[in-house]
Every structure is written in C-alpha cells, then in structure tokens.
C-alpha positions in Angstrom: 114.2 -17.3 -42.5 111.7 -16.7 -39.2 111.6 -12.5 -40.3 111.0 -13.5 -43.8 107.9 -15.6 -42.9 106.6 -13.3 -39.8 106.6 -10.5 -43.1 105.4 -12.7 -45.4 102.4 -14.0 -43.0 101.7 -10.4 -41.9 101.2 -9.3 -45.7 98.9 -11.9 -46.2 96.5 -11.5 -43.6 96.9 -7.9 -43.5 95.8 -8.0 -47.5 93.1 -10.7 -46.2 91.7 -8.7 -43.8 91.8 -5.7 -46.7 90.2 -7.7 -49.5 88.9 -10.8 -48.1 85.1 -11.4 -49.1 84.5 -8.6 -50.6 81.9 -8.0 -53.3 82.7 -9.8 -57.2 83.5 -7.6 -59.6 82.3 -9.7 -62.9 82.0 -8.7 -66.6 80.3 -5.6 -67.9 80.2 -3.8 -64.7 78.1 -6.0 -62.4 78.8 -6.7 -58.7 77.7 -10.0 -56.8 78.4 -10.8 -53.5 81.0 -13.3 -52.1 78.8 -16.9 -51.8 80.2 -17.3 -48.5 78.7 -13.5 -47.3 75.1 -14.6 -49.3 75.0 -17.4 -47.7 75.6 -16.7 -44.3 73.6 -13.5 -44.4 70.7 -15.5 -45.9 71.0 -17.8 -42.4 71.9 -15.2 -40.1 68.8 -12.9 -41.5 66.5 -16.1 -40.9 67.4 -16.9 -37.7 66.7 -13.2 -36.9 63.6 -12.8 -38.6 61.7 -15.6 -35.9 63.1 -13.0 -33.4 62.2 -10.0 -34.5 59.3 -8.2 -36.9 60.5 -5.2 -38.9 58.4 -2.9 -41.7 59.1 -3.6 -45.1 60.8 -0.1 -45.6 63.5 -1.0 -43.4 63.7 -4.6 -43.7 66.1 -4.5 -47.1 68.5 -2.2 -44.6 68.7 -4.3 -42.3 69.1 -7.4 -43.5 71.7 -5.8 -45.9 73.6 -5.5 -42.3 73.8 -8.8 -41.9 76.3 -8.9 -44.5 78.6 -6.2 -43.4 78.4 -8.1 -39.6 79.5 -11.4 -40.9 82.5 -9.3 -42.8 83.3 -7.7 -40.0 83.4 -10.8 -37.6 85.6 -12.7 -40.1 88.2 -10.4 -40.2 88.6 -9.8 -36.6 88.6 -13.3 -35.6 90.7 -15.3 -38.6 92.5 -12.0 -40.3 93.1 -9.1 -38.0 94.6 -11.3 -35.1 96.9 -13.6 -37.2 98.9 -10.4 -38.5 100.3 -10.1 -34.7 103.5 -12.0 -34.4 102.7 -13.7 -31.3 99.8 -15.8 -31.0 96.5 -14.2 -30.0 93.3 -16.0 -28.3 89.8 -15.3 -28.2 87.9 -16.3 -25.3 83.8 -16.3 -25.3 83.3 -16.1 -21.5 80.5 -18.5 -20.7 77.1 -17.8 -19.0 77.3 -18.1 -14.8 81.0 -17.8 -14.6 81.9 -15.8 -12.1 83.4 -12.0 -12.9 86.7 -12.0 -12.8 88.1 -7.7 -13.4 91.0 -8.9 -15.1 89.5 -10.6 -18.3 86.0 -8.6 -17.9 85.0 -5.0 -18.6 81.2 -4.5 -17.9 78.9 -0.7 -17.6 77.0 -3.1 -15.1 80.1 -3.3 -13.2 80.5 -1.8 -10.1 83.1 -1.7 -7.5 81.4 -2.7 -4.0 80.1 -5.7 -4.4 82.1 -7.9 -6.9 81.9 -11.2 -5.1 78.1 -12.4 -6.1 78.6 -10.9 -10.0 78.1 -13.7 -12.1 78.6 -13.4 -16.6 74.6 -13.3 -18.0 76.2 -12.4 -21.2 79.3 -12.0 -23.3 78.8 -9.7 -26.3 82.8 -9.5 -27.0 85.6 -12.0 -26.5 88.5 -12.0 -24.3 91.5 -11.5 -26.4 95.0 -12.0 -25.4 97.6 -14.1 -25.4 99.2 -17.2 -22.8 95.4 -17.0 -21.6 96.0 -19.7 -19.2 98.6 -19.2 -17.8 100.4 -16.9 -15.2 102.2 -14.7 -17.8 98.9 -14.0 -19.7 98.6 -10.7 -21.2 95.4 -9.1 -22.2 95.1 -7.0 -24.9 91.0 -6.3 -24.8 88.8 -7.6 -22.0 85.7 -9.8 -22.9 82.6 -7.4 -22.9 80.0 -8.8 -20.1 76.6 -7.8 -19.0 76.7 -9.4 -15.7 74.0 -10.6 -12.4 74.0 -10.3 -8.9 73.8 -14.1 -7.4 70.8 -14.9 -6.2 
C-alpha cells in the first residue's frame, strides 16, 4: 500500500506542478488567467509600482512577469518538493544570522574572514531535509548576500 501512495502522490504533484494555475481555456477560443495568478499579480505589481517607476512601453512586460514569478514560486515551494519521497524543508534564513557555509552559498562570500559575516539578505531558501537535526542533508544552500560585522 505505502508504493502505491508514494506513486500515486508523485503523479499528482508532478501533474500539479505541470498544469497547476495555468491560463483558462473557455468557449470560442478565449484564454483568461487563473483568479488566483490575477490576483496575486495585481498585488504583487502594486506593491512594486511604489518601488519602482518604469515607461509605459515596458510597463505591460513587466508586470506581465509578475504572473509567470508567482507560477514559478508556487510550484517550487507546494508542487516540485512534495513529488520527493522524503520530506523536504524550505528554510528563509533570517536577516543578522550569522553565515554558516553549510546551509549558505553567497558570491559575497569569501574564505578568510568568515567569523564577522552576518545574512543582509536571503534571495533563495535553504532546502533540505531533517534541517534540525544532526543527520540533515542539504540538497540546495539558501542564497545569501551577506555583511561584515561592524
């Protein structure tokens, strides 16, 4: 029964992350997109907007990005993950913690003088699995621009 449901749950995100909010096909050939995309690219593109000024020509590209980002985010984080068979974490390493090599990957990295490097930001997750614990395993180290203590 427990190789029958590890299949079964694989399929099913593996289709998920395949065809999971992806655009409406409705009658005589029009396309809508998923409410859940419109709606958070309508928030997502507002928040940006009070951070940023962009032409008009290249606004409607942009902001058409916003859409493809969320998609993209979704299926990492609640499709792509679950198809493993065991169970995968994702980690956001929080501002001022110190850099730790093992969970961190960073261009602002370097060798000599890791003691004072401190996390200014995570752009990626850590992901891997038994996190806490000795017998963690990482599969991709969070993604950190990091700071010399001060």
């Amino acid at each position: 029964m427990y190789i029958a449901s590890t299949k079964l749950r694989k399929q099913i995100y593996s289709t998920l992350n395949n065809c999971g909010f992806s655009d409406i096909h409705g009658k005589s050939n029009t396309t809508y997109e998923h409410p859940f995309i419109t709606f958070y690219k309508e928030k997502l593109n507002k928040t940006m907007n009070e951070l940023r000024n962009i032409k008009d020509q290249e606004k409607i590209t942009v902001e058409n990005l916003a859409a493809t980002i969320i998609r993209e985010v979704i299926k990492i984080f609640w499709f792509r993950l679950k198809i493993h068979e065991s169970v995968v974490q994702h980690v956001w390493i929080p501002y001022n913690a110190k850099v730790n090599e093992t969970f961190m990957k960073g261009e602002n990295i370097d060798d000599n003088d890791n003691e004072n490097l401190y996390v200014d930001l995570c752009y990626f997750p850590l992901i891997g699995r038994d996190l806490t614990s000795d017998n963690h395993e990482v599969y991709v180290p969070a993604k950190v621009f990091v700071r010399k203590d001060q």
